[in-house]
C-alpha positions in Angstrom: 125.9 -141.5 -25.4 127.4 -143.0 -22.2 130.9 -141.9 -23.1 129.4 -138.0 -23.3 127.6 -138.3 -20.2 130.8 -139.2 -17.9 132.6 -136.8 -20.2 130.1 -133.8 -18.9 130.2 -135.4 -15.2 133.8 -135.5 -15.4 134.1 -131.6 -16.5 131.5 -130.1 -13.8 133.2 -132.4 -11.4 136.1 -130.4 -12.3 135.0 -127.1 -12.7 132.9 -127.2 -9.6 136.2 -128.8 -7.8 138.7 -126.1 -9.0 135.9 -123.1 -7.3 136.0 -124.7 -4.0 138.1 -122.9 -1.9 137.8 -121.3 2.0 134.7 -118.8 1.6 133.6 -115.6 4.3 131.2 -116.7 7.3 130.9 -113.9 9.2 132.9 -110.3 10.3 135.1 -111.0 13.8 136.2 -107.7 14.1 137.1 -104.1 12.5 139.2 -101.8 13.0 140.0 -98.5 12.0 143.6 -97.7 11.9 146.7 -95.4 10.4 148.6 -97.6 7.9 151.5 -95.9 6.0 152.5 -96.4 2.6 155.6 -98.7 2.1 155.8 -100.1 -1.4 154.2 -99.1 -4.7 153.5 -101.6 -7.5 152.2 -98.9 -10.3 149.9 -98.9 -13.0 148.6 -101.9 -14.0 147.0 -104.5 -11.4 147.7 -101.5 -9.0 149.4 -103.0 -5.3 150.5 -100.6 -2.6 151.8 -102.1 0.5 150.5 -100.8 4.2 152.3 -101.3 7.4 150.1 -100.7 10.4 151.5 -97.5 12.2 150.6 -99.1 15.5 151.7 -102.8 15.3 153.9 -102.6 12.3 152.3 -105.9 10.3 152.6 -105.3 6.4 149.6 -106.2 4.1 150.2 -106.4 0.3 147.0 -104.8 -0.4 145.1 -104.8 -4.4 143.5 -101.6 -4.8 142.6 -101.7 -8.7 143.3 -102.8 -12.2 144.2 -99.3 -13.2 145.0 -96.3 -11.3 145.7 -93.0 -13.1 146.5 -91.5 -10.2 149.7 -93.7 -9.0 152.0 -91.0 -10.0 151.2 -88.2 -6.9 151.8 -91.4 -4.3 154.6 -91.6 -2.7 156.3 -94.2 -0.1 155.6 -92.8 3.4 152.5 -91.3 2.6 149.6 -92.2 5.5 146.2 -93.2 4.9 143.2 -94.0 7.7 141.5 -97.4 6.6 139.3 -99.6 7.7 140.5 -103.3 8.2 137.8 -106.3 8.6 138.5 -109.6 10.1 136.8 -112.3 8.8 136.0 -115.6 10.3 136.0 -118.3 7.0 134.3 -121.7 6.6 137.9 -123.7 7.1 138.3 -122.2 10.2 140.7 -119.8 9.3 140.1 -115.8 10.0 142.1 -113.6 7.4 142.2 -109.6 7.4 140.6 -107.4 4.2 140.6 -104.3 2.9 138.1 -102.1 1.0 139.4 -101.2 -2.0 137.3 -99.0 -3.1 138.0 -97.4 0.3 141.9 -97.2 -0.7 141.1 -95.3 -3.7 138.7 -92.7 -2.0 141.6 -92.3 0.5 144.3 -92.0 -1.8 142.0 -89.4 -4.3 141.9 -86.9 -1.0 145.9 -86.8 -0.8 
Protein backbone atom coordinates (compact mmCIF):
# COMPACT_ATOMS: atom_id res chain seq x y z
CA UNK A 1 0.00 0.00 0.00
CA UNK A 2 2.83 2.45 0.91
CA UNK A 3 4.82 1.58 -2.22
CA UNK A 4 1.47 2.62 -4.45
CA UNK A 5 0.95 5.68 -2.60
CA UNK A 6 4.60 7.26 -3.42
CA UNK A 7 4.12 5.66 -6.73
CA UNK A 8 0.89 7.94 -7.40
CA UNK A 9 2.70 11.05 -5.54
CA UNK A 10 5.65 10.42 -7.62
CA UNK A 11 3.54 10.43 -11.05
CA UNK A 12 1.26 13.72 -10.19
CA UNK A 13 4.46 15.21 -8.97
CA UNK A 14 5.52 14.61 -12.42
CA UNK A 15 2.77 15.32 -14.44
CA UNK A 16 1.95 18.42 -12.59
CA UNK A 17 5.89 19.40 -13.01
CA UNK A 18 6.16 18.78 -16.77
CA UNK A 19 2.70 21.51 -17.24
CA UNK A 20 4.43 24.19 -15.42
CA UNK A 21 5.74 26.49 -17.65
CA UNK A 22 5.55 30.73 -18.06
CA UNK A 23 1.66 31.42 -18.34
CA UNK A 24 -0.30 34.97 -19.68
CA UNK A 25 -0.84 37.78 -16.83
CA UNK A 26 -2.13 40.41 -18.60
CA UNK A 27 -2.12 42.31 -22.38
CA UNK A 28 0.91 45.22 -22.50
CA UNK A 29 0.00 46.36 -25.73
CA UNK A 30 -1.61 45.75 -29.31
CA UNK A 31 -1.01 46.75 -32.35
CA UNK A 32 -2.40 46.61 -35.61
CA UNK A 33 -0.01 46.39 -38.31
CA UNK A 34 0.88 45.35 -42.20
CA UNK A 35 2.96 42.08 -42.07
CA UNK A 36 3.87 40.45 -45.40
CA UNK A 37 4.08 37.02 -46.23
CA UNK A 38 7.66 35.57 -46.31
CA UNK A 39 7.75 31.76 -46.00
CA UNK A 40 5.10 29.10 -46.39
CA UNK A 41 5.14 25.82 -44.51
CA UNK A 42 1.92 24.05 -46.38
CA UNK A 43 -0.54 21.74 -45.52
CA UNK A 44 -0.31 20.08 -42.56
CA UNK A 45 0.46 21.92 -39.14
CA UNK A 46 0.07 24.97 -41.44
CA UNK A 47 3.14 27.91 -40.64
CA UNK A 48 3.45 31.06 -42.67
CA UNK A 49 6.09 33.39 -41.72
CA UNK A 50 5.23 37.50 -41.32
CA UNK A 51 7.77 40.19 -41.37
CA UNK A 52 6.43 43.47 -40.06
CA UNK A 53 6.36 45.95 -43.06
CA UNK A 54 7.26 48.67 -40.71
CA UNK A 55 10.19 47.34 -38.43
CA UNK A 56 11.04 44.34 -40.48
CA UNK A 57 11.01 41.65 -37.28
CA UNK A 58 9.92 38.01 -38.60
CA UNK A 59 7.46 35.87 -36.57
CA UNK A 60 7.06 32.13 -37.39
CA UNK A 61 3.41 32.31 -36.93
CA UNK A 62 0.88 28.68 -36.48
CA UNK A 63 -2.21 29.46 -38.20
CA UNK A 64 -3.90 25.74 -38.24
CA UNK A 65 -3.59 22.07 -38.43
CA UNK A 66 -5.01 22.03 -41.89
CA UNK A 67 -5.48 24.57 -44.37
CA UNK A 68 -7.18 23.83 -47.71
CA UNK A 69 -6.61 26.94 -48.86
CA UNK A 70 -2.53 27.10 -48.80
CA UNK A 71 -2.43 26.71 -52.43
CA UNK A 72 -3.80 30.54 -53.58
CA UNK A 73 -0.94 31.94 -50.97
CA UNK A 74 1.80 33.19 -52.22
CA UNK A 75 5.24 34.76 -50.71
CA UNK A 76 4.87 38.50 -50.78
CA UNK A 77 1.31 38.51 -50.22
CA UNK A 78 0.25 41.30 -47.38
CA UNK A 79 -2.10 40.79 -44.66
CA UNK A 80 -3.37 43.56 -41.73
CA UNK A 81 -3.17 41.62 -38.28
CA UNK A 82 -3.51 42.30 -35.03
CA UNK A 83 -0.44 41.61 -32.76
CA UNK A 84 -0.83 41.34 -28.72
CA UNK A 85 1.89 41.79 -26.30
CA UNK A 86 1.62 39.92 -23.37
CA UNK A 87 3.16 40.42 -20.03
CA UNK A 88 3.75 36.58 -18.47
CA UNK A 89 4.17 35.36 -14.91
CA UNK A 90 8.31 34.85 -15.31
CA UNK A 91 8.53 38.19 -16.21
CA UNK A 92 8.94 37.78 -19.65
CA UNK A 93 6.49 39.66 -22.33
CA UNK A 94 6.27 37.61 -25.73
CA UNK A 95 4.14 38.77 -28.88
CA UNK A 96 0.89 36.53 -30.30
CA UNK A 97 -1.15 36.20 -32.95
CA UNK A 98 -4.74 35.36 -33.58
CA UNK A 99 -5.05 32.62 -35.57
CA UNK A 100 -8.17 32.44 -36.26
CA UNK A 101 -7.58 36.07 -37.40
CA UNK A 102 -4.81 34.76 -39.98
CA UNK A 103 -7.24 32.51 -41.54
CA UNK A 104 -10.15 35.17 -41.87
CA UNK A 105 -7.39 37.34 -43.47
CA UNK A 106 -6.01 34.95 -45.66
CA UNK A 107 -9.90 33.60 -46.85
CA UNK A 108 -10.41 37.45 -48.15
CA UNK A 109 -7.24 37.25 -50.58
Amino acid sequence: MLRRTMLIGLMSLVLTGCAMGPRPVDVKETKTEEFEIVGINPPKHFYLDLKNVRTGEVHHVYVSKHYNNHRKITIGMKLTLTQTWWNYDDGSVRSRFDNTEIRKELDKL
